[in-house]
Backbone as CSV, one residue per row, in Angstrom:
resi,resn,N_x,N_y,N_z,CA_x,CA_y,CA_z,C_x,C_y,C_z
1,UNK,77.164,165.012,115.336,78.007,165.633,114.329,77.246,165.643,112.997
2,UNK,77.098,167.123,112.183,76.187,166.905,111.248,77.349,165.980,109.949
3,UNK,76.252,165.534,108.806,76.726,164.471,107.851,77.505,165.419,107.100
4,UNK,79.044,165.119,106.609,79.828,165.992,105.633,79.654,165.034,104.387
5,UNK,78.652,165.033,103.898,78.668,164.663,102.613,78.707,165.901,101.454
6,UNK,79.178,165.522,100.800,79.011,166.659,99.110,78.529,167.735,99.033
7,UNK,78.575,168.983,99.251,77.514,170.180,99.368,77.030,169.633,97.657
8,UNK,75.714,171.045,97.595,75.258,170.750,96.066,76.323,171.229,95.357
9,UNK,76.348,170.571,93.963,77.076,171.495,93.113,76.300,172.647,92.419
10,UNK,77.211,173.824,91.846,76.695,174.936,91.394,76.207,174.638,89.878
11,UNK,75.480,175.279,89.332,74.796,174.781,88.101,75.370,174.895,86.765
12,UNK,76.812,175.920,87.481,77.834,175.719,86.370,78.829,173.962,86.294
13,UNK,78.746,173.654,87.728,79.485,172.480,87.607,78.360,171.393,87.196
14,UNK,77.305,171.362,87.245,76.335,170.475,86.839,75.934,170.288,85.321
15,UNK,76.293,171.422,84.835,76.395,171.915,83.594,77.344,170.405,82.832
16,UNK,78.639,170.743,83.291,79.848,170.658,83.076,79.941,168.568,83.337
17,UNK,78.971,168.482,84.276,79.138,167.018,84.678,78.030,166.110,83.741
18,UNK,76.852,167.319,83.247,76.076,166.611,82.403,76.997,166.265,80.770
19,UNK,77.334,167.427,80.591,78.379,167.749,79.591,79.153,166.285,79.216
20,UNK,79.387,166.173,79.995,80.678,164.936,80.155,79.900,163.477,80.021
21,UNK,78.857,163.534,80.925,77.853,162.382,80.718,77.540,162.469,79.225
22,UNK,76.982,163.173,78.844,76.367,162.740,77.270,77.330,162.453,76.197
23,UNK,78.556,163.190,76.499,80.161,162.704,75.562,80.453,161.427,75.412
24,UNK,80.598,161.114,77.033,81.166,159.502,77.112,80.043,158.842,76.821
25,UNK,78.395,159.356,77.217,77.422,157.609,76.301,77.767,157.609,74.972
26,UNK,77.913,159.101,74.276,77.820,158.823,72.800,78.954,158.323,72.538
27,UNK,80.339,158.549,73.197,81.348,157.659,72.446,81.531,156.324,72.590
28,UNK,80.535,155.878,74.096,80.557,154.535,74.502,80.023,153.686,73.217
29,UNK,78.700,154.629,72.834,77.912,154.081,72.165,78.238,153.695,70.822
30,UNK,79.205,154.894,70.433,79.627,154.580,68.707,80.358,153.794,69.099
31,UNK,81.774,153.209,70.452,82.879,152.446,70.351,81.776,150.273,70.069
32,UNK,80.728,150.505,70.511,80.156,149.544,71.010,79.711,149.144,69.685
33,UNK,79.066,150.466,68.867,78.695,149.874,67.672,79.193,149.531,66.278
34,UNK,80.710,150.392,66.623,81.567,149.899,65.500,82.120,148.318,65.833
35,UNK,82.188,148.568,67.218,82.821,146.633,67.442,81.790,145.998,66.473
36,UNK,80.698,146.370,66.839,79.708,145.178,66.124,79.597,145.048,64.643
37,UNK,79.675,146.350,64.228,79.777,146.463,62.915,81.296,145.961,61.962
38,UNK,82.081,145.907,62.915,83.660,145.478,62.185,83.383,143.984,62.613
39,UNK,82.794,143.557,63.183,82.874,142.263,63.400,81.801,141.334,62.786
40,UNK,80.945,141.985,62.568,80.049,141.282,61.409,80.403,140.999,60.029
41,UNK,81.520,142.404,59.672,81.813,142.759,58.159,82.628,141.224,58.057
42,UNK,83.865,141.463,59.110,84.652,140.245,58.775,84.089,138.983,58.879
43,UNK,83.007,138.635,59.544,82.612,137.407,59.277,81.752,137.119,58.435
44,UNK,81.020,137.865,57.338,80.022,137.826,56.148,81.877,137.811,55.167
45,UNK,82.802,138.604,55.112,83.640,139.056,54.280,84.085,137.660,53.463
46,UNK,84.467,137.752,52.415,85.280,136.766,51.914,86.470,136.376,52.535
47,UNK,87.183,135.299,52.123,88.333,134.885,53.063,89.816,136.236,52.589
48,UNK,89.619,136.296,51.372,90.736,137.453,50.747,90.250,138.818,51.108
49,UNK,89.377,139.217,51.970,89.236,140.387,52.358,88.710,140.931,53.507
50,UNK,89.270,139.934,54.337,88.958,140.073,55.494,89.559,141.386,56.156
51,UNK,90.876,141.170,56.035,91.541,142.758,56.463,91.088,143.799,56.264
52,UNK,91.142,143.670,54.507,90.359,145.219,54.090,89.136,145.600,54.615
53,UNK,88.435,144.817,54.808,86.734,144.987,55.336,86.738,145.221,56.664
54,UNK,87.784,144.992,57.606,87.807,145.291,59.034,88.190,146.483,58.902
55,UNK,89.600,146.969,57.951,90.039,148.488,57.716,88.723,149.338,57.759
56,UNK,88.224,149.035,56.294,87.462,149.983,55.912,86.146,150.217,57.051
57,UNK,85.421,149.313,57.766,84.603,149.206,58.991,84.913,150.113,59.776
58,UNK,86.283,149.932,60.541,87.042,150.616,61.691,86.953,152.032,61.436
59,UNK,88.028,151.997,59.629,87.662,153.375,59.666,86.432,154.249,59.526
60,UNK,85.691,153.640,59.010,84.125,154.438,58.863,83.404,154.515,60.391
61,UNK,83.442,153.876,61.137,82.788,153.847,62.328,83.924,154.918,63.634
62,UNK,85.219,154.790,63.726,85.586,155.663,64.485,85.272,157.056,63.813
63,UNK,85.547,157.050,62.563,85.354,158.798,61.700,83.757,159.300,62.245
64,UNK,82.449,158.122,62.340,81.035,158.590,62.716,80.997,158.734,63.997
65,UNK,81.405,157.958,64.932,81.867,158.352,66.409,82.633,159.456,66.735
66,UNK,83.603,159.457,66.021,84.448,160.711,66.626,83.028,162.408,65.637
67,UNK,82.768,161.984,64.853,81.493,163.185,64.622,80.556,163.983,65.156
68,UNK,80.186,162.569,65.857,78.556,162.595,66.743,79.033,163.161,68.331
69,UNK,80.351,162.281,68.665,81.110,162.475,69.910,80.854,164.446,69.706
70,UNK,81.987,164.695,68.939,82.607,166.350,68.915,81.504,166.636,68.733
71,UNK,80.145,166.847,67.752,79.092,167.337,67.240,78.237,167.806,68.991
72,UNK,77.735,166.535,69.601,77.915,166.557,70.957,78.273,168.083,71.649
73,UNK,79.842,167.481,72.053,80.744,167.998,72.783,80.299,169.888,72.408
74,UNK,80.673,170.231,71.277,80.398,171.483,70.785,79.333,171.850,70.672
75,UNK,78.193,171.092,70.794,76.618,171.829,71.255,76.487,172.378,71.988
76,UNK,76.964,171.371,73.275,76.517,171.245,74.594,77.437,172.855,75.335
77,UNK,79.254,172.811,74.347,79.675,173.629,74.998,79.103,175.150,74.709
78,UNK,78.517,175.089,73.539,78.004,176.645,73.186,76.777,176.559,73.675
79,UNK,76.136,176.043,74.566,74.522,175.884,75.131,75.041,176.489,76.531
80,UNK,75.791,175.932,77.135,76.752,176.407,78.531,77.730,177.617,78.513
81,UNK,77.777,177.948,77.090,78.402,178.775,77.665,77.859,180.824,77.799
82,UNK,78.617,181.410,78.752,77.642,182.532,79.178,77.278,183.448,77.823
């Protein structure tokens, strides 16, 4: 009995699967590096500003992630598309 594994995919779906790969490293990548970066702030931070310095971290690092993420996303989709 021949092997039913996966035919190839078409180079539109390969397109589409690379697409997706480079989205999720870059958002893996910004989620990974804002942890590090909000978590350094608060532990250099003073004791009275600890909150604010995690705020302001969080927010600066999801706003550069969510950038690079979409910046990404919208390259890749006008490179793919016909």
């Amino acid at each position: 009995m021949p092997h039913r594994g996966r035919c190839s995919a078409t180079p539109i779906e390969k397109e589409k699967q690379l697409l997706k790969s480079r989205v999720r490293k870059n958002l893996a990548i910004g989620l990974v590096i804002t942890a590090v970066i909000a978590s350094l702030s608060v532990i250099v931070a003073d004791d009275g500003s600890k909150v604010e310095e995690l705020r302001k971290s969080l927010i600066i690092g999801f706003s550069v992630t969510g950038a690079v993420t979409g910046g990404t996303w919208l390259l890749q989709r006008r490179r793919s598309a016909p």
